[in-house]
C-alpha positions as CSV (number, residue, x, y, z in Angstrom):
1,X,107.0,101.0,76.2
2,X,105.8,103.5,79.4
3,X,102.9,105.1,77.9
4,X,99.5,104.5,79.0
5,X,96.5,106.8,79.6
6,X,96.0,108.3,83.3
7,X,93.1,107.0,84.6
8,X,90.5,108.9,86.7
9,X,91.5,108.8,90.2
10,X,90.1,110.1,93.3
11,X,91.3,108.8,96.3
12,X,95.4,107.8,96.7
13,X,96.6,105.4,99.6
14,X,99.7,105.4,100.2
15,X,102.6,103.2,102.6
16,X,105.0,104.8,104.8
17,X,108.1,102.8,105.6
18,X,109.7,102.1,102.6
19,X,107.4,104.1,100.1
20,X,107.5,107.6,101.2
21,X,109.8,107.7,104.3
22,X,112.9,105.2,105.3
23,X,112.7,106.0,109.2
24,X,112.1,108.5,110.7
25,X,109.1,111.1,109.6
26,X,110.5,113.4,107.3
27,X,109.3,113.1,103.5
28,X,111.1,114.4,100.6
29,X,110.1,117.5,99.3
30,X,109.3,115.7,95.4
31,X,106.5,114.0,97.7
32,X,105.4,116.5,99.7
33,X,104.3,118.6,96.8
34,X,103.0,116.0,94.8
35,X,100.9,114.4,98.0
36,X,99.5,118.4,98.7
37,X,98.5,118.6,95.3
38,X,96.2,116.1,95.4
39,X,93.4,117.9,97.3
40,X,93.6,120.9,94.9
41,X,91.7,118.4,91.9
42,X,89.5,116.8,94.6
43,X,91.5,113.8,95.4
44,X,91.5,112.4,98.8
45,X,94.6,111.2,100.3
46,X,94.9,108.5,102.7
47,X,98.4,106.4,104.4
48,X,97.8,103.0,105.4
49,X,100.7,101.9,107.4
50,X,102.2,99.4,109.8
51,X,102.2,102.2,112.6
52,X,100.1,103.6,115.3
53,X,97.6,106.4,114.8
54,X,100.0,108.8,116.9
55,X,103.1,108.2,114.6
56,X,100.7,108.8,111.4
57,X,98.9,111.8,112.7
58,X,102.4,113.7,112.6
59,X,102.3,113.8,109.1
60,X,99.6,116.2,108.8
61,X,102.3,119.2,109.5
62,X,103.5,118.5,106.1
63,X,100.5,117.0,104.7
64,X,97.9,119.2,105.2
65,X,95.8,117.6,102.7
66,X,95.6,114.2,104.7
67,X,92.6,112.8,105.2
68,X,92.5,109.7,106.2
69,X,94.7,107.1,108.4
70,X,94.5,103.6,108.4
71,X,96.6,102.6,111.3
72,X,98.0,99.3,112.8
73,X,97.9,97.7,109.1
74,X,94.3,98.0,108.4
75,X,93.1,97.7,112.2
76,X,91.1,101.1,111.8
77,X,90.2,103.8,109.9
78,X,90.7,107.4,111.1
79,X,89.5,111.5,109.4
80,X,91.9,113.9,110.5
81,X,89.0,116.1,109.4
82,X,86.2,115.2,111.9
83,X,89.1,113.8,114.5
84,X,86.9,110.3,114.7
85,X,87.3,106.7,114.0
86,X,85.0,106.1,110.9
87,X,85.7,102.2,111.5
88,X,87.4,99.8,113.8
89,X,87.9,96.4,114.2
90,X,87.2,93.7,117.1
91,X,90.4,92.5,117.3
92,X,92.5,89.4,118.5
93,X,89.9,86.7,120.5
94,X,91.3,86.1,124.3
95,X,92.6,82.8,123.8
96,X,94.4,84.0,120.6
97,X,96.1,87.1,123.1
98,X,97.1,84.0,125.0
99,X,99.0,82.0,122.7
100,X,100.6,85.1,121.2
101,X,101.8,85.9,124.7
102,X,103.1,82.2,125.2
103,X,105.1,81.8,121.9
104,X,106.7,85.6,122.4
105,X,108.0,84.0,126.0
106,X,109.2,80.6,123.5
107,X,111.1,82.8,121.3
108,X,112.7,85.5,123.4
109,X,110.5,87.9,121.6
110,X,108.8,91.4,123.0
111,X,105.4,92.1,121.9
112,X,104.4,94.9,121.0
113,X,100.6,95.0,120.8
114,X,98.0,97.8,119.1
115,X,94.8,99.2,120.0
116,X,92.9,101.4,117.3
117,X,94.3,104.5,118.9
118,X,97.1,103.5,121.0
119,X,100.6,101.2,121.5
120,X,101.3,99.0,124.5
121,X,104.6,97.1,125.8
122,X,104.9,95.1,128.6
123,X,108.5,96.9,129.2
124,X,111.1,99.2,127.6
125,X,113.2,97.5,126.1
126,X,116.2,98.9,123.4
127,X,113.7,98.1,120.4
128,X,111.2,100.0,121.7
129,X,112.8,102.7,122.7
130,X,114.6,103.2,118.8
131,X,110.8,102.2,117.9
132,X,109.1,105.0,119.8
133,X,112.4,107.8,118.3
134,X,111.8,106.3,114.6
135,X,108.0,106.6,115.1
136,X,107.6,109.7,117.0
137,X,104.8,107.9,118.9
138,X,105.0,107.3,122.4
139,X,104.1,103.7,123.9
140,X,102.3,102.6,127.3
141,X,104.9,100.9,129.3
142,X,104.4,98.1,131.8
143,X,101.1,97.0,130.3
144,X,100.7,93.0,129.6
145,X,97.8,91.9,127.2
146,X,95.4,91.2,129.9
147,X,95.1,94.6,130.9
148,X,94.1,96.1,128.1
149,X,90.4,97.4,128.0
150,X,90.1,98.3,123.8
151,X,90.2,95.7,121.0
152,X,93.8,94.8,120.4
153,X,93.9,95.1,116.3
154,X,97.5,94.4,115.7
155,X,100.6,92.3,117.9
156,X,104.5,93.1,116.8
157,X,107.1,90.9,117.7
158,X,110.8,92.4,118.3
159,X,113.8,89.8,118.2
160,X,116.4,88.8,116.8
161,X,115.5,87.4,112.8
162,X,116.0,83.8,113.8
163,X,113.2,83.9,116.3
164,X,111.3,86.0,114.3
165,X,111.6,83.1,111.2
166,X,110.6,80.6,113.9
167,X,107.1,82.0,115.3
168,X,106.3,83.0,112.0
169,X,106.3,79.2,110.2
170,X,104.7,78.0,113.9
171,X,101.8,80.9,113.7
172,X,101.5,80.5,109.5
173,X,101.2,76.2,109.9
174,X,99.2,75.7,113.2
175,X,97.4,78.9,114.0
176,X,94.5,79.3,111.3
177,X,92.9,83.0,112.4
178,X,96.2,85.0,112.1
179,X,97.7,86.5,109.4
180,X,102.0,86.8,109.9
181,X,103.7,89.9,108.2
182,X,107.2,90.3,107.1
183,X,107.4,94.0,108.5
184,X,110.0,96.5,106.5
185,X,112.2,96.2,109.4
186,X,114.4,92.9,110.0
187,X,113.8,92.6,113.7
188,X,109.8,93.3,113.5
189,X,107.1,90.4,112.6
190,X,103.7,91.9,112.2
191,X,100.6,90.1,112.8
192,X,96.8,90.8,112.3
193,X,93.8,88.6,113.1
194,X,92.6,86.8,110.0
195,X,90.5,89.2,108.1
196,X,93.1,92.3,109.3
197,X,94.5,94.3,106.8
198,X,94.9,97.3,104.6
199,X,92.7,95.4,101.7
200,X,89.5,95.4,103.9
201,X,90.3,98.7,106.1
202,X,90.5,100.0,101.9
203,X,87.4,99.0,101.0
204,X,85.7,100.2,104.2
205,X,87.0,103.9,103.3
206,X,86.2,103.2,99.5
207,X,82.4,103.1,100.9
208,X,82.9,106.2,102.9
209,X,84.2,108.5,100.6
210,X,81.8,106.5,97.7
211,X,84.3,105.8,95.0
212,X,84.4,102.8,93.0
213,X,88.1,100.5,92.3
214,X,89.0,101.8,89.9
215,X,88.8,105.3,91.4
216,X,91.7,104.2,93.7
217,X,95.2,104.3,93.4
218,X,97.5,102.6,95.9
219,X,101.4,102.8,96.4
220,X,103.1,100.8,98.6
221,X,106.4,98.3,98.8
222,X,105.9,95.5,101.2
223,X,103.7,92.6,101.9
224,X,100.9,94.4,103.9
225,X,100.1,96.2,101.0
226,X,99.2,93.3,99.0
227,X,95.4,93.5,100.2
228,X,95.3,96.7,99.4
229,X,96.3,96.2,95.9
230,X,94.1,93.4,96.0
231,X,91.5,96.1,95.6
232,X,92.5,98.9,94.2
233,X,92.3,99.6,90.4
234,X,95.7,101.1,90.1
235,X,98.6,99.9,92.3
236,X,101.7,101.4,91.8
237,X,104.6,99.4,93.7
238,X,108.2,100.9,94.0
239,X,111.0,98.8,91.4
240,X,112.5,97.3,94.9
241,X,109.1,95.9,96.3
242,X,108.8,93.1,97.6
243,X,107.8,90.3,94.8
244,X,104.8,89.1,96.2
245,X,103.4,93.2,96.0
246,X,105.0,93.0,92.7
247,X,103.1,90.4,91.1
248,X,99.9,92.0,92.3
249,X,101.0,95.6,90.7
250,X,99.6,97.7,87.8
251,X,102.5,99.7,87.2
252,X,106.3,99.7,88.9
253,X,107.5,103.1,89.9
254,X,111.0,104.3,91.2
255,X,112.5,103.8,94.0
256,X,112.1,105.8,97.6
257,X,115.3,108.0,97.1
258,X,114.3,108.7,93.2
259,X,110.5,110.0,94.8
260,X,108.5,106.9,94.0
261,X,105.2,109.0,95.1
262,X,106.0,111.6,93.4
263,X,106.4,110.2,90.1
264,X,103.2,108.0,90.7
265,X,101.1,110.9,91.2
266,X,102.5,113.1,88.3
267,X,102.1,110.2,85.9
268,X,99.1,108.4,86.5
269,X,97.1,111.2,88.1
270,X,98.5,114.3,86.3
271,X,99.5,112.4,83.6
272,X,102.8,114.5,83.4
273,X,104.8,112.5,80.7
274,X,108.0,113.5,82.3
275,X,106.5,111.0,85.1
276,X,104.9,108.6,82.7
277,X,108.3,107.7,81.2
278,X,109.6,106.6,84.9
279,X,106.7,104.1,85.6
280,X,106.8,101.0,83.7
281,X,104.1,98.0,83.4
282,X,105.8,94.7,85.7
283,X,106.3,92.6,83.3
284,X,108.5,95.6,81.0
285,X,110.8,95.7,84.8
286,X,113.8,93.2,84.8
């Protein structure tokens, strides 16, 4: 059974990589016109993604309605509008910098590392270089951890899966004020500071903007959106999500190439039934 009322939204959040683009920065058309349409009912729009500012910013050429950014997986929150931060956080403590450093040398692992506004590499390396073409953001090269000025709000580690598998259990068992992401890429681990993420960047912007919960609707497919679903009153994960986003949805949508956004939107903020009858309740999904 697929129907259910439409509640009253007025603010969507939305993932990139793997919900409305798989690479690269081109959307599809379905969710292009369903994302613009948003603003003409008074609902803001907002992507919280894995990637920096710069990458997301390009999005505004065919989203002219977006508002708001919430970069480096909840590490700040951005207005396209006003062309300001509205919130960012304090980032990884020194000694933490440190260890992340040390186990990246361990492992054979680059690390990528994030500022609120900008993307950092110690050296260009292949990844980084299919990173910054995917992306369409451009990283500072040669730059080690130490030499940063701004709060770092986000650390990436490129390698091989193995290594990646390795520093994750080490950072997840003996390092209590991280948080260790499975990214939407295999050779990517994503890592925030303990209190990082899309959930509380969410909930900062909910204040801004002055909806309530279940004024929100968020869309997503992977593991960092989790917090964000955590506090949203709708959450709309794609059929292929991962499970642990799964078990925290309200409603299963189709999948990237079928418009997952798209049909989202048209359902449970149109209420189109043509869309209502391609989103289904988790537990109706097998």
């Amino acid at each position: 059974m697929n129907a259910f009322p439409a509640p009253r939204i007025r603010l969507v959040l939305a993932d990139l990589d793997g919900t409305l683009i798989d690479g690269g920065l081109m959307l599809s058309a379905a969710d292009v016109a369903a994302l613009n349409r948003l603003s003409e009912i008074g609902v803001s729009l907002g992507i919280a993604t894995g990637r920096p500012l710069e990458s997301a910013t390009q999005l505004t050429n065919q989203l002219p309605g977006l508002r708001y950014i919430i970069p480096s997986n909840g590490g700040a929150v951005f207005d396209t509008r006003v062309q300001s931060f509205l919130h960012s956080e304090p980032g990884f403590r020194p000694e933490t910098m440190a260890l992340l450093a040390d186990l990246a040398d361990r492992h054979d692992l680059l690390m990528n590392l994030y500022t609120a506004a900008d993307w950092y590499v110690p050296r260009a390396e292949e990844g980084v270089l299919r990173e910054a073409e995917r992306s369409g953001a451009r990283p500072k090269v040669g730059v080690e951890w130490d030499e940063i000025c701004e709060p770092v709000v986000m650390a990436m580690y490129m390698g091989m899966p193995e290594a990646l598998s390795a520093a994750r259990e080490y950072l997840r068992l003996k390092v209590q004020d991280l948080t260790p992401l499975d990214s939407h890429f295999d050779d990517h681990l994503d890592i925030s500071p303990r209190g990082v993420s899309k959930g509380v960047a969410c909930q900062k912007l909910m204040t801004h903007v002055g909806v309530t919960k279940d004024e929100v609707m968020a869309i997503g497919n992977g593991e960092n959106d989790v917090p964000m679903f955590e506090v949203s009153g709708v959450g709309v994960a794609l059929r292929d999500a991962s499970q642990e986003l799964i078990k925290v949805a309200t409603h299963l949508t189709v999948s990237l190439d079928e418009g997952a956004a798209s049909v989202a939107i048209g359902g449970l903020v149109f209420g189109e039934l043509a869309s209502v009858h391609r989103l289904w309740r988790p537990l109706e999904h097998h």
